[in-house]
C-alpha positions as CSV (number, residue, x, y, z in Angstrom):
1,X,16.3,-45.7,27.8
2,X,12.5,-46.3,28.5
3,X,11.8,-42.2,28.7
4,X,13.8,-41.7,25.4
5,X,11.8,-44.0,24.0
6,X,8.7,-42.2,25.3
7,X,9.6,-39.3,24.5
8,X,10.2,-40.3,21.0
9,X,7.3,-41.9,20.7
10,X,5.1,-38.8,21.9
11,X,7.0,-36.7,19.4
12,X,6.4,-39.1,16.5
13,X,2.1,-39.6,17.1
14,X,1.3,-35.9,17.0
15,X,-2.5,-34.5,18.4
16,X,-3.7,-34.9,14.8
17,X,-2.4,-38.4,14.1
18,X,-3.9,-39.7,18.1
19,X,-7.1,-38.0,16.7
20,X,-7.7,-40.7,13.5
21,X,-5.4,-43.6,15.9
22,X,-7.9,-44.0,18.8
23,X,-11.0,-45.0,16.5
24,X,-9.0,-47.2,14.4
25,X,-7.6,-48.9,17.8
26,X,-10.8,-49.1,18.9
27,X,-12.0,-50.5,15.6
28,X,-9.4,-52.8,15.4
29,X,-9.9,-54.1,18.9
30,X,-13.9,-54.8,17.6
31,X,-12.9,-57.0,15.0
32,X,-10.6,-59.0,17.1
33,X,-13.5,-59.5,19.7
34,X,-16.0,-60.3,16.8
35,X,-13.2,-63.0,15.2
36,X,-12.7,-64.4,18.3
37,X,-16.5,-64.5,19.3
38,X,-17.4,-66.0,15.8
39,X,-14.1,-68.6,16.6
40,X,-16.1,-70.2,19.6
41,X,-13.2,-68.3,21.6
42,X,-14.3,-68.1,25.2
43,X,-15.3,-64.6,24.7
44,X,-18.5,-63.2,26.4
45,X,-20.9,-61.0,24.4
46,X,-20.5,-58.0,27.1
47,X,-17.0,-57.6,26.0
48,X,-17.6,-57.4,22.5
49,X,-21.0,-55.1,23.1
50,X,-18.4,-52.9,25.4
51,X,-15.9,-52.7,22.6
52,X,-18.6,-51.6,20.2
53,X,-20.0,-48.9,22.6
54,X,-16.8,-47.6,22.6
55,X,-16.2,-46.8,19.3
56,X,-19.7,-45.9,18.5
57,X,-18.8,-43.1,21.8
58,X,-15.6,-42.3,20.1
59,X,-17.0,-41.6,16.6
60,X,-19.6,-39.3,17.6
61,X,-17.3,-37.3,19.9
62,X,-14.7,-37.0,17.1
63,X,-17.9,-35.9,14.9
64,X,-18.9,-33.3,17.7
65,X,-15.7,-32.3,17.6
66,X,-15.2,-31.4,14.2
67,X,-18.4,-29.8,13.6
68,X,-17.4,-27.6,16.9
69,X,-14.4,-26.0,15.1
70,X,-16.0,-25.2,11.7
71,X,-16.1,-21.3,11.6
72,X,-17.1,-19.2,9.0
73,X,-13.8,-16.6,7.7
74,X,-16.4,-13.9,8.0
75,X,-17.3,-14.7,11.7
76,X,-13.5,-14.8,11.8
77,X,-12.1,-11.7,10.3
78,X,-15.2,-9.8,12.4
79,X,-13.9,-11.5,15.9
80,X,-10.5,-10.5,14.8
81,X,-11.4,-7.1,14.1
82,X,-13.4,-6.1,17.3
83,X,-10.1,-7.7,19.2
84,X,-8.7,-5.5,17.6
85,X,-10.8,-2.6,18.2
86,X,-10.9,-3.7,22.4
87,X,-7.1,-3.9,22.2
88,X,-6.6,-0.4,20.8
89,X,-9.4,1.0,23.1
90,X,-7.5,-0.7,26.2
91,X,-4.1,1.2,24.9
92,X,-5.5,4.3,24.7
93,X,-6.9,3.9,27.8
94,X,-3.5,3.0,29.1
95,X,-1.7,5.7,27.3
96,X,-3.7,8.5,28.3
97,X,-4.8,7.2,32.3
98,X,-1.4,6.1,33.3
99,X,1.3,7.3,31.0
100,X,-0.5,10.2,30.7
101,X,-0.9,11.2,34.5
102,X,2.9,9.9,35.3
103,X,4.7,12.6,32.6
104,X,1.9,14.9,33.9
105,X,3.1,14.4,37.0
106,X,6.9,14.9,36.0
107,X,6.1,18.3,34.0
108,X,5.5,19.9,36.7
109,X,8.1,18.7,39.0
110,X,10.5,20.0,36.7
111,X,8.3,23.7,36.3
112,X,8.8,23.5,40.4
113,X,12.1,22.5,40.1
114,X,13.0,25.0,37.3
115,X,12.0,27.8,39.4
116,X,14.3,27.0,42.4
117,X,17.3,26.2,40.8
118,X,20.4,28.8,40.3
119,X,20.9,30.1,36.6
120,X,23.4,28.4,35.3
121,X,21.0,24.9,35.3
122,X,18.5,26.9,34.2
123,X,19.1,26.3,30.4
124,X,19.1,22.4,31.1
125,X,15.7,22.6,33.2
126,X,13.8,24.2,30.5
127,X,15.0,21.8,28.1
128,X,14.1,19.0,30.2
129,X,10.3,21.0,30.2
130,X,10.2,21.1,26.7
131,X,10.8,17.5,26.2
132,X,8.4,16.6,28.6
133,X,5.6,18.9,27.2
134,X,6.3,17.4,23.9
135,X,6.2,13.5,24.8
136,X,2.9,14.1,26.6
137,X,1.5,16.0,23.5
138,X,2.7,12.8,21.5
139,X,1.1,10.4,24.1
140,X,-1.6,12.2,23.8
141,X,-1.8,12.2,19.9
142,X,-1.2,8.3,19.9
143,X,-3.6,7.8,22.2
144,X,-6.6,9.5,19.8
145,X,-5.5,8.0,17.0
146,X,-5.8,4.5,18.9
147,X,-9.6,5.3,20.0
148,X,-10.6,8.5,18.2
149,X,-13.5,9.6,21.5
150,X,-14.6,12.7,19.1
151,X,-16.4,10.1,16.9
152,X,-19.6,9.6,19.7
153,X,-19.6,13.1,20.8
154,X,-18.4,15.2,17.4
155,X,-19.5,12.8,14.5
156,X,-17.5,11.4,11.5
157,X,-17.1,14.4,9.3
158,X,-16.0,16.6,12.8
159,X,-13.9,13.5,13.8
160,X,-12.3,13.5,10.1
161,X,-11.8,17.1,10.1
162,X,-9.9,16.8,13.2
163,X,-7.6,14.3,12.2
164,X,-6.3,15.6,9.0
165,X,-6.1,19.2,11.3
166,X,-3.8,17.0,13.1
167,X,-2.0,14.8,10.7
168,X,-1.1,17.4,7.9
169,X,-0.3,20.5,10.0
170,X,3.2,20.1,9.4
171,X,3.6,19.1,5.9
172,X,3.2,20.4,2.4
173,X,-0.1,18.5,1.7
174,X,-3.2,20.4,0.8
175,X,-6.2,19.2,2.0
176,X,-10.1,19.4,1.4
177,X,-13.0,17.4,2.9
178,X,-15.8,17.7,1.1
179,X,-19.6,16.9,2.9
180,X,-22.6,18.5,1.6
181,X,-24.8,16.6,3.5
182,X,-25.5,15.6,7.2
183,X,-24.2,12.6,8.1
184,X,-26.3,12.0,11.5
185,X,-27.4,8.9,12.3
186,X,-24.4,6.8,11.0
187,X,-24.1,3.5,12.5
188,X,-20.8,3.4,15.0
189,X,-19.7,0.4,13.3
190,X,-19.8,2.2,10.1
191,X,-18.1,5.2,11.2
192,X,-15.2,3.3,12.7
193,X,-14.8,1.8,9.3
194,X,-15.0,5.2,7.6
195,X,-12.2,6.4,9.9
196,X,-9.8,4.1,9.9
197,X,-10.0,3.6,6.2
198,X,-9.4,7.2,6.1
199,X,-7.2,7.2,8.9
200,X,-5.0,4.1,6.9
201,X,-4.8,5.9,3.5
202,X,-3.5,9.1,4.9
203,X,-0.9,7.3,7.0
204,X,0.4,5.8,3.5
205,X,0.1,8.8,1.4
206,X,2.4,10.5,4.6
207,X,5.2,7.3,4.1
208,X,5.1,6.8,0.5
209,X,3.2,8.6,-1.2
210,X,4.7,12.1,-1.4
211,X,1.7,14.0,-2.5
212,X,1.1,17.9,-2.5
213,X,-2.7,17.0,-2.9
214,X,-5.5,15.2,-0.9
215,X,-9.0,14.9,-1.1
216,X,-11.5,13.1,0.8
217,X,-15.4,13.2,0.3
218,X,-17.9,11.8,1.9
219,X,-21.4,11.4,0.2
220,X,-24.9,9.7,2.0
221,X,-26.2,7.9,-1.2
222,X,-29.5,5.7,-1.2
223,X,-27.6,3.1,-1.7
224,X,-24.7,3.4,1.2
225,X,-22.2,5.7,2.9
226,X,-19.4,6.5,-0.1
227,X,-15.8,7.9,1.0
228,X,-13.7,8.6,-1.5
229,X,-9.8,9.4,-0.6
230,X,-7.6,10.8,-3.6
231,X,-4.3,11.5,-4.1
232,X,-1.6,13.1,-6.4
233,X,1.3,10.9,-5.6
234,X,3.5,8.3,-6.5
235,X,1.3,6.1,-6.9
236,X,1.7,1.9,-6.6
237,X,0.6,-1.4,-8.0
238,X,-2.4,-2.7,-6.1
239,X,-2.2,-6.4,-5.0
240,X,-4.8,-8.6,-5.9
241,X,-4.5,-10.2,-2.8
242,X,-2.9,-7.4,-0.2
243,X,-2.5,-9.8,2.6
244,X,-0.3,-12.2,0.6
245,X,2.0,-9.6,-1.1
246,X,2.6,-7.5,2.3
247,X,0.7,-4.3,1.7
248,X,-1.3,-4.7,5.1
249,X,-2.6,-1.6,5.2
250,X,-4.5,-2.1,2.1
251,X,-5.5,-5.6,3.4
252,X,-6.9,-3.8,6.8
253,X,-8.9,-1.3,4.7
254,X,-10.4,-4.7,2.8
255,X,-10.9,-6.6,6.1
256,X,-13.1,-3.4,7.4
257,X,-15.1,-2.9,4.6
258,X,-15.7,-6.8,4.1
259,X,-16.8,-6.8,7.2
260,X,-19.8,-4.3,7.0
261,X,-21.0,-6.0,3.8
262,X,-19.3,-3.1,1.2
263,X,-16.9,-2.6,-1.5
264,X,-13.5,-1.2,-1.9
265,X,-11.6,-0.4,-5.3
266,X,-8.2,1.2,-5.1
267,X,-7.1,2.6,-8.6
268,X,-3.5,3.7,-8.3
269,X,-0.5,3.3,-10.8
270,X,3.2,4.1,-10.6
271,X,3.4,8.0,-10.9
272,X,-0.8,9.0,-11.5
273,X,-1.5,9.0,-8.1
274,X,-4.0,6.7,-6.1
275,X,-7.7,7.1,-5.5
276,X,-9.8,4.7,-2.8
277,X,-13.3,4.5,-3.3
278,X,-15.3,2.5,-0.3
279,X,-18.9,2.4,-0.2
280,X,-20.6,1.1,3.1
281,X,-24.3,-0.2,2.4
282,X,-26.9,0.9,5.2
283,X,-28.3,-1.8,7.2
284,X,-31.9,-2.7,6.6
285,X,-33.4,-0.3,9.7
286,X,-31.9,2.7,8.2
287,X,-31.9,1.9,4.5
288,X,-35.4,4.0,4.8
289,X,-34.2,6.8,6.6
290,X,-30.8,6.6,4.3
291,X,-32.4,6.7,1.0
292,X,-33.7,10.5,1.8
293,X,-30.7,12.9,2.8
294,X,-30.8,16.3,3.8
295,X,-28.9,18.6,2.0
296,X,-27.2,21.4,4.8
297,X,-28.5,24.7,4.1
């Protein structure tokens, strides 16, 4: 009977409500000293100066406390993003390293296999190839959309180019990416943004969309990086708030951009089609160098 009552207890004072109950207990156990002191209770004044060094100790860790846990949404939606940025790094890693290596590894066990087994399995050997070669292609294809490597060593218009290459090869959609000017000496941060904004729209257009037509542009302005993604599909109702009403994707793409410091405006209705224009403002070191681009011969 004693633990159920403990146990109900415990469940009933939560860690918010023990949080206000200590100071007031410890409060409450001041005034009781004071009344008595003030009584002519035989009540020594080191009790009643330990009671109030207590709660004076108590306060200003609660005040510590709160102060500690005050962050700004910004710092938090940028935390949350690098996380997420690590953990997609770390599964690509994971994807191409291990799973990579083991259905490597299986391929061509089943080529050596293949070539020692009697005719009739033949048929079933190749098929079992096949499937492999496929799933390691797809492994492989996951694991570049999860970290896109190009992006340090080719740059964001190469890295762009290569991803719709990739993405659209097998549909209906016609494509253009349009860059008249160099875009060297984009930030990483910004070109992670550029991509996976990019990377975001097409995957939607792909689900829901079904467009015939895409266009993306990039343009180095004085003022920022702009990337404009358009569409001639079905179009959809853009949420005020994306998060709220479920279209994450869209709240991702805000999220990114927020984070840099830019703007995003979607402008999409039911059957005209959607268009996403994002603009990412330089950073003050390269606002100089920004506000002069070179035009590609």
């Amino acid at each position: 009977m004693y633990a159920n009552f403990k146990s109900l207890i415990a469940r009933s004072v939560s860690r918010s409500h023990a949080r206000h109950l200590i100071p007031a207990l410890c409060l409450c156990s001041l005034l009781a000293s004071l009344w008595a002191y003030l009584q002519g209770a035989p009540l020594t004044l080191l009790i009643l100066l330990l009671n109030l060094a207590t709660l004076l100790v108590v306060g200003l860790r609660q005040w510590n406390s709160r102060k500690s846990i005050k962050f700004q949404p910004q710092e938090l939606a940028d935390r949350l993003l690098q996380v997420q940025e690590n953990e997609r790094h770390r599964l690509s890693r994971e994807l191409h390293d291990d799973i990579g290596q083991l259905l490597t590894a299986a391929k061509l066990q089943s080529e050596w296999l293949q070539r020692r087994l009697p005719q009739e399995l033949q048929n079933h050997c190749s098929v079992l190839c096949n499937t492999l070669t496929e799933t390691l292609a797809k492994v492989r294809d996951v694991s570049a959309i999860l970290n896109p490597r190009q992006l340090a060593s080719l740059g964001l218009e190469a890295s762009l180019r290569a991803h719709l290459l990739k993405t659209l090869e097998n549909t209906q959609v016609c494509w253009s990416l349009e860059c008249q000017q160099r875009l060297t000496g984009i930030p990483e941060e910004m070109a992670v943004a550029a991509f996976r904004i990019t990377q975001e729209a097409v995957t939607n257009m792909l689900r829901h969309a079904q467009a015939h037509n895409l266009r993306v542009r990039l343009q180095r302005l004085p003022e920022g990086l702009s990337l404009m993604i358009c569409d001639d599909g079905l179009g959809f109702s853009p949420a005020s708030d994306p998060g709220r009403e479920g279209q994450r994707g869209m709240a991702g793409m805000t999220e990114r951009i927020d984070q840099l410091g830019g703007t995003l405006s979607v402008s999409s209705r039911p059957g005209k089609g959607t268009r996403i224009d994002a603009l990412f403002p330089w950073a003050p070191r390269a606002l100089e160098r920004a506000s002069a681009p070179k035009v590609l011969e």
